[in-house]
C-alpha positions in Angstrom: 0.0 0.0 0.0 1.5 3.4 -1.0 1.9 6.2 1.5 -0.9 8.4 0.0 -3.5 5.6 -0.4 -2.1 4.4 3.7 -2.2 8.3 4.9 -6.1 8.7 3.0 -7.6 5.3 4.9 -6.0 6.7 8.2 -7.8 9.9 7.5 -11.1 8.0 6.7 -10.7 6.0 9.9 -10.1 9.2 11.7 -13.6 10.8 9.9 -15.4 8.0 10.9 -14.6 8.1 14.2 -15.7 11.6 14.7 -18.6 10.4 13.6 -19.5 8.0 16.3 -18.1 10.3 18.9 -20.1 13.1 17.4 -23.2 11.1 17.1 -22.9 9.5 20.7 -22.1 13.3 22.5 -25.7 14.4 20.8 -28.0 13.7 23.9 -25.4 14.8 26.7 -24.5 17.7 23.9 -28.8 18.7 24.4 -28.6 19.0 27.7 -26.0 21.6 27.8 -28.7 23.7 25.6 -30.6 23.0 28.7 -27.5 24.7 31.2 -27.0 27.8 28.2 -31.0 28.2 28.5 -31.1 27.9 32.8 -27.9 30.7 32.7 -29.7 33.2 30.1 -32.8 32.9 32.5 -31.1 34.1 35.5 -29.4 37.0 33.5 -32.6 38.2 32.7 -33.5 37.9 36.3 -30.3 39.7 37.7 -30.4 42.1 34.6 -34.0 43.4 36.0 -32.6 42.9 39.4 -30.0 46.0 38.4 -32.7 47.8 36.8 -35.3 48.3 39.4 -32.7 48.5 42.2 -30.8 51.4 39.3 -27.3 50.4 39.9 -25.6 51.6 36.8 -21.8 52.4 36.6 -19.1 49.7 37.1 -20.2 46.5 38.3 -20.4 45.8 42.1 -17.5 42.9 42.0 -19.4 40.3 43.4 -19.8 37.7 40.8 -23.3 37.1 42.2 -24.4 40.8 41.2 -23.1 40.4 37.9 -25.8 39.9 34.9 -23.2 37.5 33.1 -22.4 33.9 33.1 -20.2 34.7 36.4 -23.2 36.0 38.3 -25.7 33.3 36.8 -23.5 30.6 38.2 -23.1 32.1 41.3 -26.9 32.4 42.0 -26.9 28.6 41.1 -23.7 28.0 43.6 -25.9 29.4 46.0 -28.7 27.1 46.1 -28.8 23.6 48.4 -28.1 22.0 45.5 -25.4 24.1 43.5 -22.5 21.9 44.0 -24.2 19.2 42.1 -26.2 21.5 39.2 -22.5 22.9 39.0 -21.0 19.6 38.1 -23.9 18.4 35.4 -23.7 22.0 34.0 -19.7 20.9 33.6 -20.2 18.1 31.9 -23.1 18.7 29.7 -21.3 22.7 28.6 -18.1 20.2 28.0 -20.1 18.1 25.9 -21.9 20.6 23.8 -18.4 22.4 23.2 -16.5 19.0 22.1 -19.8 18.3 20.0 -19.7 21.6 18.1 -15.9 21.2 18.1 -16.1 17.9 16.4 -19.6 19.5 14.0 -16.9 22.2 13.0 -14.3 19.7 11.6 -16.7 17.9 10.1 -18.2 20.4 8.3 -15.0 21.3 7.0 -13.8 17.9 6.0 -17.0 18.6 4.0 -15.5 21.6 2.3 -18.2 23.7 4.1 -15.5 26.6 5.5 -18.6 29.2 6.7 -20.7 26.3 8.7 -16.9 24.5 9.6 -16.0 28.3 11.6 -19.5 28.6 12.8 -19.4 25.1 14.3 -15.6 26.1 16.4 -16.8 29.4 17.0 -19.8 27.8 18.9 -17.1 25.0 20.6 -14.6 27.3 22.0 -17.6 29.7 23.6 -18.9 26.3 25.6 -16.0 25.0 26.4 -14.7 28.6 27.8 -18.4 28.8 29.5 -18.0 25.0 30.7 -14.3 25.9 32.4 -16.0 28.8 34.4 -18.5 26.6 34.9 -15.7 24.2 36.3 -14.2 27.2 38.8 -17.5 28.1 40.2 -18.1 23.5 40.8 -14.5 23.7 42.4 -15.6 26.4 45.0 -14.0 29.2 43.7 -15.1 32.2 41.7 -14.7 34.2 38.8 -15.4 37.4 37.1 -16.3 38.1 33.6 -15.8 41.7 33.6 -12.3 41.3 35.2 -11.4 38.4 32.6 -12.4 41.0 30.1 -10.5 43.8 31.0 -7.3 41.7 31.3 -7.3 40.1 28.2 -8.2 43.7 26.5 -4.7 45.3 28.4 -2.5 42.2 26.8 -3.8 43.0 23.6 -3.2 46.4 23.4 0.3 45.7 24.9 1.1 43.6 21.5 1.8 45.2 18.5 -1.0 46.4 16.8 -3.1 46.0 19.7 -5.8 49.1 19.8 -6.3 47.9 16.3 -6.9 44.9 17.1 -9.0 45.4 19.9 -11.1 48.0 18.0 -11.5 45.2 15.5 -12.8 43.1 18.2 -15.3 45.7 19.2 -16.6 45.9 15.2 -17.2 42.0 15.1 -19.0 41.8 17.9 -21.1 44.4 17.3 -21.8 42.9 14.0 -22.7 39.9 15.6 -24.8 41.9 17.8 -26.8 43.1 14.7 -27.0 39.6 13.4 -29.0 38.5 16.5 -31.1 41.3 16.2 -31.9 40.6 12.0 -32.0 37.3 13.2 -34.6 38.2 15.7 -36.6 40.1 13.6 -37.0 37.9 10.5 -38.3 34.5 10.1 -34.3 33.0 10.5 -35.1 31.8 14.1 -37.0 28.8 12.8 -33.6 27.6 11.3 -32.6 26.7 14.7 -35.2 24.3 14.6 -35.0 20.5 13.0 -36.4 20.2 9.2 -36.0 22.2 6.9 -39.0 24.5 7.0 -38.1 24.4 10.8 -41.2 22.9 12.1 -42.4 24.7 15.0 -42.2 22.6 18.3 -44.6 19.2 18.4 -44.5 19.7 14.6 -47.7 21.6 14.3 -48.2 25.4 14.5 -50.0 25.7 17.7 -50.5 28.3 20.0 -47.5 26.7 22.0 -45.6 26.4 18.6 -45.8 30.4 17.9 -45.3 31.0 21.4 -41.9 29.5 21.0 -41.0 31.1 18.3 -41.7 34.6 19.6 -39.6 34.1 22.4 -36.7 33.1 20.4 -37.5 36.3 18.4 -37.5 38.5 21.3 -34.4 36.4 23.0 -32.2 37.2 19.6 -32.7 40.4 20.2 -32.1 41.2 23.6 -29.4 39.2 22.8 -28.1 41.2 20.4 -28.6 45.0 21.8 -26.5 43.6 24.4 -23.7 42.1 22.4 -23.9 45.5 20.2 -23.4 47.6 23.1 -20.3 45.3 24.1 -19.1 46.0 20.8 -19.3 49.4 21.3 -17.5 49.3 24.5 -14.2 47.6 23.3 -14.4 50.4 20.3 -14.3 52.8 23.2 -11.8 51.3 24.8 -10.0 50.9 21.4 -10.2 54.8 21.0 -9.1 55.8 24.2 -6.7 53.3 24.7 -8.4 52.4 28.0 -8.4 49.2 28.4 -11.1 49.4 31.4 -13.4 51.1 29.1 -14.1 47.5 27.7 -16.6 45.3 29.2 -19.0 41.9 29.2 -22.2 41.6 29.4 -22.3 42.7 32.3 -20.9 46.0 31.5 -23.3 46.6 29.0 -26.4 45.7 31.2 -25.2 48.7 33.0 -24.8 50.9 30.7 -28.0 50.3 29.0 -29.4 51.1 32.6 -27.8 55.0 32.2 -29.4 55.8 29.3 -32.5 57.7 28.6 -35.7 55.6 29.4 -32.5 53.0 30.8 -34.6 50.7 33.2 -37.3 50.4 30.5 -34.9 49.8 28.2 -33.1 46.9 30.5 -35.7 45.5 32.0 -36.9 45.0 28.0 -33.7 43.3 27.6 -33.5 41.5 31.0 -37.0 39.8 29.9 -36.0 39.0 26.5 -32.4 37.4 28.3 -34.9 35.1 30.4 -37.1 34.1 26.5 -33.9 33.5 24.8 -33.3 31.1 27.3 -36.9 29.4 27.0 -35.8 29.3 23.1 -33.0 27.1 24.6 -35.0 24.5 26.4 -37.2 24.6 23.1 -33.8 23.9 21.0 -32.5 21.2 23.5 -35.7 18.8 22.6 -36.5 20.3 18.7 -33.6 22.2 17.8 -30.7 21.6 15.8 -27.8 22.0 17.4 
């Protein structure tokens, strides 16, 4: 057997194995969608929480005041049961990262680059969320907005860096206006299994629409959000500050200081907590 006809059945081997492993992670890999929709519930809750209590400015420090991941899993540490919800969210956040990990290679051992980046993209963010998922399980803590603030001063310590992180700031404020097209056209049924993206049951019920205008709203309180994050790293891009950057967090509270701020929030707090329903939708109908 030559080496290119050896080297192309080792490759096959290795394809086909990611198969299996991809197909066997599915059901643990749902169940993370579950975690993802429990989190974006209780950011909706603490996001109101901020608004009605109108504690704009820099966040408070504690992780469990935070309306980000950090403070979501706090709130969950704090419960009788947090150490053992901490641990399935670890696995099942693990799992849903490896399985988009293992979609993204896939798709581009298909020659599909766009739905290959999409696929990592999606794998790196669970597997990040699943490690401070991990911190939180160990009895420690975490905070996003510091996280964020120290990666943003060692990038615009490298060469290039306000560029970069101004660059930074621009994607994800395009992603933030994604979410919100996203939200506002008929694209959220594509998260959905079937092509026509059946509503959920398969029938276009009351329950069915229901769904899908809470994944409508969820996109884009979703997306404000991530815009306004954009906005903040451009800031801190153009001032060279790299404290002027921020999470979610950060942007919940700035939303909060601007005109008709706690309507506003509160808006976005709620649509945090639908999003989240969309999730437990897309863990039993949805393509993941």
């Amino acid at each position: 057997m030559s080496a290119v006809s050896s080297t192309a059945s080792a490759g096959a081997a290795a394809g086909r194995r990611a198969e299996e492993l991809h197909q066997r992670l599915e059901p643990v890999a749902r169940a993370g969608f579950v975690v993802s929709g429990l989190l974006h519930v209780l950011i909706g809750v603490l996001a109101v929480r901020i608004a009605l209590s109108g504690s704009g400015g820099s966040a408070s420090g504690s992780s469990g005041g935070s309306a980000d991941s950090s403070g979501a899993l706090g709130e969950v540490a704090g419960t009788p049961f947090g150490a053992f919800a901490l641990w399935a969210a670890v696995v099942a956040l693990a799992a849903l990262g490896v399985w988009q990990l293992l979609d993204g290679a896939l798709e581009a051992r298909a020659r599909e680059p766009k739905d290959a980046a999409k696929g990592l993209g999606k794998g790196v963010v669970f597997l990040a969320l699943a490690g401070t998922a991990l911190t939180f399980a160990r009895g420690g803590s975490s905070s996003s907005e510091s996280s964020t603030d120290d990666v943003t001063a060692t990038l615009m310590g490298s060469p290039g860096g306000v560029l970069l992180v101004g660059a930074v700031g621009l994607a994800v404020f395009g992603g933030g206006g994604f979410f919100v097209w996203k939200g506002c056209s008929d694209k959220v049924r594509e998260d959905l299994r079937g092509s026509a993206g059946a509503p959920p049951g398969g029938r276009a019920g009351p329950a069915g629409r229901a769904a899908l205008w809470a994944g409508r709203a969820g996109y884009v309180a979703k997306g404000i959000a991530l815009a306004v994050v954009g906005v903040l790293f451009v800031v801190a891009a153009a001032r060279s500050d790299p404290s002027e950057a921020g999470g979610i967090d950060a942007a919940m509270r700035t939303l909060v200081g601007a005109p008709f701020g706690v309507v506003l929030l509160v808006a976005v707090g709620v649509g945090f907590a639908l999003y989240g329903i969309w999730c437990f939708v897309r863990a039993r109908w949805g393509e993941l």
